[in-house]
C-alpha positions in Angstrom: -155.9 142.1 176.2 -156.2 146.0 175.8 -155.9 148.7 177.5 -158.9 148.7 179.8 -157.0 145.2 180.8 -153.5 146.4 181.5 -154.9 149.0 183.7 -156.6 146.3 185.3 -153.7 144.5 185.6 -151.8 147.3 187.0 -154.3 148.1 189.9 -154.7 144.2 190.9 -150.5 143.9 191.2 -150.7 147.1 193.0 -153.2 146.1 195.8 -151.6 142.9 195.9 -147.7 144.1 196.5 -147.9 145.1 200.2 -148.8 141.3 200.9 -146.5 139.3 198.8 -143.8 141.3 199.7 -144.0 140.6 203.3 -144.2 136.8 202.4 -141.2 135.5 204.3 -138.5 135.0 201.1 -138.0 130.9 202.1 -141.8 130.6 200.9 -141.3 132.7 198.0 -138.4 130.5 196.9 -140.4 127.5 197.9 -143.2 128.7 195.3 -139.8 129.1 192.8 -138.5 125.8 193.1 -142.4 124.2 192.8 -142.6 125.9 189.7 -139.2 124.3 188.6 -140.2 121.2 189.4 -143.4 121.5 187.7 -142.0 122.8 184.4 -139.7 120.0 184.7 -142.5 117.6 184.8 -144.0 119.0 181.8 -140.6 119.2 180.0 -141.5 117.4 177.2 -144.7 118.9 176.5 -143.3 122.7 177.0 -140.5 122.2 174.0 -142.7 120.6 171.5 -144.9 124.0 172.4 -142.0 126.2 171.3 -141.4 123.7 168.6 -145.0 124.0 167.7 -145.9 127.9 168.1 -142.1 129.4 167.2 -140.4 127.4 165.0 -137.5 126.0 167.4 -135.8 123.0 166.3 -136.2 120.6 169.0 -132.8 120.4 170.5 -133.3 124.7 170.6 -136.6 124.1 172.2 -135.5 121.5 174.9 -132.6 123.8 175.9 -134.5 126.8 176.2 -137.2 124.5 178.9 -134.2 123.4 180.8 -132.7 127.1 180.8 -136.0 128.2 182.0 -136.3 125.5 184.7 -133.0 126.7 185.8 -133.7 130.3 186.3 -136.6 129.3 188.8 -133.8 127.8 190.9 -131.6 129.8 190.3 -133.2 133.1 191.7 -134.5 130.9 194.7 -131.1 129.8 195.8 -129.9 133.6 195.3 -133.0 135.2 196.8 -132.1 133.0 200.1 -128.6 133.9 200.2 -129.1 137.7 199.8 -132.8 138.7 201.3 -132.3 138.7 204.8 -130.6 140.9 206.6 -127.6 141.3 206.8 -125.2 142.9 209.2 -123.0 145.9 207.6 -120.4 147.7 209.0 -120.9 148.3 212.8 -119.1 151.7 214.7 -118.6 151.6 218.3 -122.2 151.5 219.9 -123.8 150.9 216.8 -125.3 147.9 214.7 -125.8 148.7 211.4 -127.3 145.9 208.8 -129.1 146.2 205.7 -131.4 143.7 203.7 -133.1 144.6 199.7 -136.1 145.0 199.8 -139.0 144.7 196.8 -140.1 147.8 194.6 -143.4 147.3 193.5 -145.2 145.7 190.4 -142.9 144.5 187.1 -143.9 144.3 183.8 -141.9 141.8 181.9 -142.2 142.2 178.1 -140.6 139.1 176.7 -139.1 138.5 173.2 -140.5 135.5 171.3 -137.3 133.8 170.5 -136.7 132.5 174.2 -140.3 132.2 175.1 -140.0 130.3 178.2 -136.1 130.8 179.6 -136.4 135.0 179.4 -139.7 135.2 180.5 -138.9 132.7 183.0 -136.0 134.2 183.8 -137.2 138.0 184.3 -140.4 136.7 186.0 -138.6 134.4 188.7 -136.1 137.1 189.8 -138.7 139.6 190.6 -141.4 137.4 192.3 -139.1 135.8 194.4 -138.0 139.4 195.5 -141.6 140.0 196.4 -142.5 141.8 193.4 -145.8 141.3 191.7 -145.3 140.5 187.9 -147.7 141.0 184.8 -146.2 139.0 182.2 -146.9 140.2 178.6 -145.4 138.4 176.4 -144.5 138.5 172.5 -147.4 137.5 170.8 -145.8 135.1 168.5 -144.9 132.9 171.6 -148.4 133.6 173.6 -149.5 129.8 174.1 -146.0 129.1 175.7 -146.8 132.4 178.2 -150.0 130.8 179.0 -148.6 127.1 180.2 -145.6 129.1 182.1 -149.0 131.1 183.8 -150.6 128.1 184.2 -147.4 126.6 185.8 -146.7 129.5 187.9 -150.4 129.2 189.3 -150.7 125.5 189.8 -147.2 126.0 192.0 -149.5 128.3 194.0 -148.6 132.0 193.0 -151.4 134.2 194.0 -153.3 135.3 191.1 -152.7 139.0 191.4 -149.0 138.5 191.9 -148.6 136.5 189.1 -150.7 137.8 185.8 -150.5 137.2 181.8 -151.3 139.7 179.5 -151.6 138.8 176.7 -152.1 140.8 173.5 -150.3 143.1 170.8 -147.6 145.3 172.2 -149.1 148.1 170.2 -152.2 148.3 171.9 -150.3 147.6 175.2 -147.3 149.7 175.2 
């Protein structure tokens, strides 16, 4: 990708923000969980990627799929918990309560050395939040970027809340 791309990028996670982040959170972490069980599916495949395009010795590789597998979860099982509102503290003739709500579009820059479980990780914590996310990724580790997009998809992200970028962080950045 290049600049003309990111920019593109940017404006298609914009437009698509005030949808997904009315998307009730229990279909959000539905989408989450999907994309667990999906990865998990393609376990096997996934490590001998890292194996493949980064060098990881197999046990490394494995252990960073199943890490990644667990942050989907993960941030689906916390997203439910904290999400909805929740009462605060009330005064006399008062209820107060208070809920998080999403900020807008993420960029996630990952590192190459934990190509799935911190891209995984930073992507599934804001998406289930309702947060748009353009994934770019380090560009030793781009083919693992592309199966976690392709996962993330096939679980039924939209594609505007979900994006990859690929390309050289000097002509990204």
């Amino acid at each position: 990708a290049e600049p003309a791309h990111a920019g593109q990028a940017v404006r298609q996670a914009v437009a698509a923000f005030p949808g997904w982040r009315e998307v009730a959170v229990g279909e959000r972490a539905r989408l989450c969980r999907e994309a667990a069980r999906l990865m998990s599916e393609r376990r096997f495949e996934l490590a001998a990627s890292q194996v493949l395009e980064v060098g990881k010795a197999w046990r490394e590789a494995d252990a960073d799929v199943a890490e990644a597998i667990d942050c989907w979860n993960y941030y689906a099982d916390v997203a439910e918990r904290l999400l909805e509102w929740r009462s605060t503290r009330d005064f006399p003739g008062e209820h107060n309560a208070a809920r998080y709500e999403a900020l807008g579009p993420a960029a996630v820059i990952a590192p190459w050395n934990f190509p799935l479980a911190i891209l995984s990780g930073m992507s599934a914590a804001a998406l289930v939040c309702g947060n748009p996310v353009i994934m770019k990724p380090a560009t030793p580790a781009q083919i693992n970027a592309c199966k976690l997009h392709e996962i993330l998809l096939q679980a039924g992200f939209p594609p505007a809340v979900a994006q990859l970028l690929p390309g050289d962080g000097a002509s990204l950045g």
